[in-house]
C-alpha positions as a Markdown table, in Angstrom:
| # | Residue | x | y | z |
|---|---|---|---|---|
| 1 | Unk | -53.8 | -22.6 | -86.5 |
| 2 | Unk | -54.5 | -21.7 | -83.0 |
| 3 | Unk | -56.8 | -21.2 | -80.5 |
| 4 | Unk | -56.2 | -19.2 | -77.3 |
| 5 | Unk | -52.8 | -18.3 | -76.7 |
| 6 | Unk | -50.7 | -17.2 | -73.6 |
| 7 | Unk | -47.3 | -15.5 | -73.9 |
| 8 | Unk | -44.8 | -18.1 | -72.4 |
| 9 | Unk | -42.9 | -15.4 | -70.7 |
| 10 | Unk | -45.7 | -14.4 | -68.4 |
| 11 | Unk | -47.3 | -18.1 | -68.5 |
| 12 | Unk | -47.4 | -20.3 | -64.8 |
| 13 | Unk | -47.0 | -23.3 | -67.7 |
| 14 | Unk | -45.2 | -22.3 | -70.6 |
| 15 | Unk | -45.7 | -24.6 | -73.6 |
| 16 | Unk | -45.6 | -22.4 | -77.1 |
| 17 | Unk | -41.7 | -22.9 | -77.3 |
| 18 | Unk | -42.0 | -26.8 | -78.5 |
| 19 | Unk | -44.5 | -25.5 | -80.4 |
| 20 | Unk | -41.9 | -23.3 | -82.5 |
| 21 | Unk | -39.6 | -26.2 | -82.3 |
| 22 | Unk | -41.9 | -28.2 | -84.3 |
| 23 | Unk | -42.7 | -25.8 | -86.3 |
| 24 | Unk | -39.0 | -24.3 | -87.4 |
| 25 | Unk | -37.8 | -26.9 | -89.7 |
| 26 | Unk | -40.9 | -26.9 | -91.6 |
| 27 | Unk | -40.3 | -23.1 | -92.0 |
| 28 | Unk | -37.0 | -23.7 | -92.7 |
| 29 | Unk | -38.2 | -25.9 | -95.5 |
| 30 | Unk | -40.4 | -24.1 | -96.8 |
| 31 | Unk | -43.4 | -26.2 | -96.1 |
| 32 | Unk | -45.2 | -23.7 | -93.8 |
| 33 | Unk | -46.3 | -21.3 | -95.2 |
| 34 | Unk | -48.9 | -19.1 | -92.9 |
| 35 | Unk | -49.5 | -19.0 | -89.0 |
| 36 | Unk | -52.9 | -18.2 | -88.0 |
| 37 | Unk | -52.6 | -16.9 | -84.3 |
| 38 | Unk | -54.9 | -15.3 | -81.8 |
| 39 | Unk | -54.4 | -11.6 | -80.7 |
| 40 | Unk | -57.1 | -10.7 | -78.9 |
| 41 | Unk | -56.4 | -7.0 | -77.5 |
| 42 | Unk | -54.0 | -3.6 | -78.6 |
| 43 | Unk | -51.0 | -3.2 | -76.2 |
| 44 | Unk | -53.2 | -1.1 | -74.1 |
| 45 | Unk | -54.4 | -3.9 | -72.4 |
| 46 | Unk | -53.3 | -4.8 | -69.1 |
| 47 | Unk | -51.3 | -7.9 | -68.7 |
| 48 | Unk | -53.4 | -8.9 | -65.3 |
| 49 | Unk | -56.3 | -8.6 | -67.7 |
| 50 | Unk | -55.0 | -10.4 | -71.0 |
| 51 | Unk | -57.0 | -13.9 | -69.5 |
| 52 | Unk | -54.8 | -16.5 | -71.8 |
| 53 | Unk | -54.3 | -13.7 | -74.8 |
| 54 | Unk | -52.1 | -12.0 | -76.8 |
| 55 | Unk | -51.8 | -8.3 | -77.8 |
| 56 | Unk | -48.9 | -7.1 | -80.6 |
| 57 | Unk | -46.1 | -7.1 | -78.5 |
| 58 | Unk | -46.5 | -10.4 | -76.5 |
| 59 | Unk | -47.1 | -11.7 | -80.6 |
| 60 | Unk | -44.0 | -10.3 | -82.2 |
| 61 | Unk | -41.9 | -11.5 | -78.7 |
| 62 | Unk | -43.0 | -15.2 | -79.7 |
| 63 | Unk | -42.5 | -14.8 | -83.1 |
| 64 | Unk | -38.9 | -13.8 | -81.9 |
| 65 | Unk | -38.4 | -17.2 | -80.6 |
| 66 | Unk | -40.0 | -19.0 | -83.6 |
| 67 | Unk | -37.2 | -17.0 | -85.6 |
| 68 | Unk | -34.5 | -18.1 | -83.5 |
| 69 | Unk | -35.4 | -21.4 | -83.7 |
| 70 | Unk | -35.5 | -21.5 | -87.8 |
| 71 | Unk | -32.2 | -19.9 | -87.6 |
| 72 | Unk | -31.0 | -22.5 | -85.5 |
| 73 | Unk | -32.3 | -25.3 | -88.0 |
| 74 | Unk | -30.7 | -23.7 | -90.9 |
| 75 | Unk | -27.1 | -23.4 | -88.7 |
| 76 | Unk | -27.8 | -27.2 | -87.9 |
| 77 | Unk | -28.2 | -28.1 | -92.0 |
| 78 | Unk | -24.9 | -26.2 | -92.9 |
| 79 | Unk | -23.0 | -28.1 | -90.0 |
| 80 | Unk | -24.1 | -31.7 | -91.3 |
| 81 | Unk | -22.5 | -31.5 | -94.6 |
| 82 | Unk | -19.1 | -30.3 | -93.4 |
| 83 | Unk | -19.1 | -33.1 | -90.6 |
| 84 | Unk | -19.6 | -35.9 | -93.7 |
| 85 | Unk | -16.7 | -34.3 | -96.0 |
| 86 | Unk | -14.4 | -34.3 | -92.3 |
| 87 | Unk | -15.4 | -37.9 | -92.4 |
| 88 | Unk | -14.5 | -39.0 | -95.4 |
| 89 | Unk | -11.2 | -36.9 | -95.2 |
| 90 | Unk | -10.4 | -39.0 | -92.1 |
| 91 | Unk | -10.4 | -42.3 | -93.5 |
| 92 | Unk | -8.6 | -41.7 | -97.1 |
| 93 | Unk | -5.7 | -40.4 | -95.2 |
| 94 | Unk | -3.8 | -43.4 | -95.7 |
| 95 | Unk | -6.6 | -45.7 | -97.2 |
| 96 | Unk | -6.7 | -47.6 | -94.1 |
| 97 | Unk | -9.9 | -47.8 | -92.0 |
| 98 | Unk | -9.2 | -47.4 | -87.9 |
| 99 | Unk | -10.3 | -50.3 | -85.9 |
| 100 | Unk | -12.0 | -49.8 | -82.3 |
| 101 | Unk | -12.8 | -52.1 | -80.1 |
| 102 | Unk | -16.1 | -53.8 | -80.0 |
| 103 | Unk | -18.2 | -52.5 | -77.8 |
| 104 | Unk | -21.8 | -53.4 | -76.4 |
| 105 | Unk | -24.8 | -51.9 | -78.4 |
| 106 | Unk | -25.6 | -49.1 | -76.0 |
| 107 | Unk | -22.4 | -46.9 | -77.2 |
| 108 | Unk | -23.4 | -47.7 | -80.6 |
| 109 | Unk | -26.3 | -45.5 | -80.1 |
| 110 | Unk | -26.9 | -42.3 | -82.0 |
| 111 | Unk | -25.9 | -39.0 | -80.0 |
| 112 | Unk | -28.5 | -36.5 | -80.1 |
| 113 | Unk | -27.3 | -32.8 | -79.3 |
| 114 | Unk | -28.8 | -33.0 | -76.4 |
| 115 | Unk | -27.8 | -36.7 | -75.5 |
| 116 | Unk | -24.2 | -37.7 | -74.1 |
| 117 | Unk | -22.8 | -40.5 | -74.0 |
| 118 | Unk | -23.3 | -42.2 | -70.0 |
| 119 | Unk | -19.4 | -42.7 | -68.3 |
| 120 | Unk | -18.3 | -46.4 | -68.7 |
| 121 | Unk | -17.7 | -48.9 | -65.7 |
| 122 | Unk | -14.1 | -48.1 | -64.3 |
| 123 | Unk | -13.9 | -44.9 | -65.4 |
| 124 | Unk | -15.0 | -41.9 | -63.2 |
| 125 | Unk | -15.0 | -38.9 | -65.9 |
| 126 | Unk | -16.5 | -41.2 | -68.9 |
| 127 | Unk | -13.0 | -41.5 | -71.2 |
| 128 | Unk | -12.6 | -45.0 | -72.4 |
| 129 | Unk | -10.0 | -46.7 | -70.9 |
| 130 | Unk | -9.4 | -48.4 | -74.3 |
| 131 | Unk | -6.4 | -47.8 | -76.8 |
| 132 | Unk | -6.5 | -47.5 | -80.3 |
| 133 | Unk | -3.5 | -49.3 | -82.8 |
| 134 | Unk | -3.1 | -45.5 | -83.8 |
| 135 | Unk | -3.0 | -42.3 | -82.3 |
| 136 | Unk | -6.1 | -40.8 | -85.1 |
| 137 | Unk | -9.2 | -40.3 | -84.1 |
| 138 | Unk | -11.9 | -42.6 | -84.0 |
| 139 | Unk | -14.7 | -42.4 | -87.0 |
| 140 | Unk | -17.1 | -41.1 | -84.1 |
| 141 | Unk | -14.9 | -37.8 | -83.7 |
| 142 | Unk | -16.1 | -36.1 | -86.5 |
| 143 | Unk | -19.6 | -36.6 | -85.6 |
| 144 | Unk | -19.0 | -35.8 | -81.7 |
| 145 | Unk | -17.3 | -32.6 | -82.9 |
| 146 | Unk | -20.5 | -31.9 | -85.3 |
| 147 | Unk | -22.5 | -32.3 | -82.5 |
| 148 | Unk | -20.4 | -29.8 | -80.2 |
| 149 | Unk | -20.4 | -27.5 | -83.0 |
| 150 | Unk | -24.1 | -27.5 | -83.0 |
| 151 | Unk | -24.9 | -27.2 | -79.6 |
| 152 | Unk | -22.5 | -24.2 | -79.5 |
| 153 | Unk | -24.3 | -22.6 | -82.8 |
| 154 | Unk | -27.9 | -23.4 | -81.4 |
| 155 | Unk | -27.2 | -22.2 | -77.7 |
| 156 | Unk | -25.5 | -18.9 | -79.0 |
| 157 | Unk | -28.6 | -18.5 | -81.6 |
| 158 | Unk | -31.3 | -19.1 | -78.8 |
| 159 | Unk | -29.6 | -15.8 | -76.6 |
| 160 | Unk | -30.9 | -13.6 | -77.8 |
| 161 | Unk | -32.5 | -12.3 | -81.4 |
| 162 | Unk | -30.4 | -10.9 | -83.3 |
| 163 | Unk | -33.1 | -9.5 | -86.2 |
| 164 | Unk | -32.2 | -11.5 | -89.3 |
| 165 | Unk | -35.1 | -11.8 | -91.3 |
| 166 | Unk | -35.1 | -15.7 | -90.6 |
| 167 | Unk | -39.4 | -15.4 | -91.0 |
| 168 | Unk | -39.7 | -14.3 | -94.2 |
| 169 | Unk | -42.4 | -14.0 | -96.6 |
| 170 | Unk | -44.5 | -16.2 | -93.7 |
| 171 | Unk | -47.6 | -15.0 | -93.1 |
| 172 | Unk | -49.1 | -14.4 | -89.6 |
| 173 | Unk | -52.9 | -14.1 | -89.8 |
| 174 | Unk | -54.5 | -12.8 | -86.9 |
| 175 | Unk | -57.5 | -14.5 | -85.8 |
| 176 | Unk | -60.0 | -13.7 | -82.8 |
| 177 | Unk | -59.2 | -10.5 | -82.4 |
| 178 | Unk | -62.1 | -8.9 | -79.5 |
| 179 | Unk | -63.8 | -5.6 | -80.7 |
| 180 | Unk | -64.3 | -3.2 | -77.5 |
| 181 | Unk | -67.8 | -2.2 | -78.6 |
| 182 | Unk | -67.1 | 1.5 | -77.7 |
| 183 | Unk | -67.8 | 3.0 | -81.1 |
| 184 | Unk | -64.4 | 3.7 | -81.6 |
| 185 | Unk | -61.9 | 2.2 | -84.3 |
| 186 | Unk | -62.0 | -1.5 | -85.2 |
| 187 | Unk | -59.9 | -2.9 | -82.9 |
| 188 | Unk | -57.9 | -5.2 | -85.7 |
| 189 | Unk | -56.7 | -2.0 | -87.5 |
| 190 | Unk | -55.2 | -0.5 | -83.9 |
| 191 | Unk | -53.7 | -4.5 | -83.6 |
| 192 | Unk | -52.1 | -4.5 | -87.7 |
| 193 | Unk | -50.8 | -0.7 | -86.9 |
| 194 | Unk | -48.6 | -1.9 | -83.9 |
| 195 | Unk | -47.4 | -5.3 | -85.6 |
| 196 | Unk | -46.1 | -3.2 | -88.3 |
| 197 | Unk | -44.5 | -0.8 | -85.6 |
| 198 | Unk | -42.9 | -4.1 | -83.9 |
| 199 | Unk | -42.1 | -5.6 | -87.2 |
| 200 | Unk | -40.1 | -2.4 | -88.4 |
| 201 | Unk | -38.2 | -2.7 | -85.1 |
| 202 | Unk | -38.0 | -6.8 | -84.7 |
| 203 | Unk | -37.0 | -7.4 | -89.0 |
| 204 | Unk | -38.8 | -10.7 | -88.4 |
| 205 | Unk | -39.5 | -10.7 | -92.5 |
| 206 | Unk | -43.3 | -12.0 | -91.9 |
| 207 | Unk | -46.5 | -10.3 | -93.5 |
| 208 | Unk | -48.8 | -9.5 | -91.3 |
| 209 | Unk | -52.4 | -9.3 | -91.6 |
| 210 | Unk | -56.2 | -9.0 | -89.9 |
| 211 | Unk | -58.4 | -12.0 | -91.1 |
| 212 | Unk | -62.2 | -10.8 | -91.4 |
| 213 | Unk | -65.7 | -13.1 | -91.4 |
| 214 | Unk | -65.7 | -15.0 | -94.9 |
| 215 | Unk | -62.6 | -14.1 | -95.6 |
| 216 | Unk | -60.2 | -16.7 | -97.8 |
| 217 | Unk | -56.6 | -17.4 | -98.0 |
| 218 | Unk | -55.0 | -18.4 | -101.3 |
| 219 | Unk | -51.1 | -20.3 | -99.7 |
């Protein structure tokens, strides 16, 4: 649930995208199950006067990135289980295990697909200097490989959205919506119209609805 929220891409300090990182796998898991998320004014509202709010389209543009980031979690999960079965098929071969040098702690340190490994003393572009008794790759390959392999998939998902329904049956509820007080329409009914115009464009795959006083959810 949040409070105010300002569109990263017209934020001075953008900070809703490690939001959506936290929040992908869980939606990729299936253990989020609703978003309840200010928008505050229509699209007719002028973006020097949104004050730290969201109308529809700023909305469905971070909604965007929370989709690209599930998609990229549920890449990452199909990547892992071919990287183990590359494994295994590495060292039954020949039924011989491949010995490597010992080596201190630090390069025994998980890689993270962000991470790379620092270059080792004596060697200006970071290859070991090392020789192996065979000319097969080390047990760490596979899982160097996986990790290429999943910066590629990630930094290709995160380019742009490509409209694959990665969000749904989540449910956005819109919270602190601000009524104009001009006798004309409720404001929230103008604010559900264009989501549904964005969704039908974006195929995000999440329900969208207007939360009213009293009201209750059943998740």
């Amino acid at each position: 649930m949040f409070g105010d929220v300002e569109p990263d891409s017209i934020s001075l300090s953008p900070r809703n995208l490690l939001i959506w990182q936290e929040a992908a796998p869980r939606i990729a898991n299936g253990n989020l199950a609703a978003i309840f998320i200010e928008c505050s004014y229509d699209d007719s509202q002028p973006v020097d006067r949104l004050f730290g709010h969201l109308t529809p389209r700023f909305l469905v543009e971070e909604l965007k990135v929370l989709a690209v980031e599930v998609e990229a979690v549920r890449q990452a999960s199909l990547i892992k289980p071919e990287a183990s079965k590359k494994r295994k098929r590495d060292r039954d071969d020949d039924g011989k295990a491949i010995r490597i040098p010992t080596r201190p702690s630090l390069d025994d340190a998980p890689v993270s697909p962000k991470t790379t490994r620092p270059p080792r003393p004596g060697s200006a572009s970071g290859i070991s200097n090392y020789s192996f008794d065979t000319p097969r790759e080390s047990p760490h390959a596979a899982d160097l490989l996986a990790v290429k392999d999943l910066d590629r998939a990630t930094t290709s998902t995160l380019t742009e959205y490509q409209g694959f329904n990665a969000l749904k049956n989540l449910k956005v509820v819109v919270i602190h919506v601000k009524e104009k007080l001009d006798g004309g329409a409720p404001v929230g009914e103008k604010i559900l119209e264009e989501l549904l115009d964005h969704e039908e464009e974006a195929q995000l795959g999440c329900e969208f609805s207007i939360s009213s006083s009293g009201q209750s959810f059943m998740l």
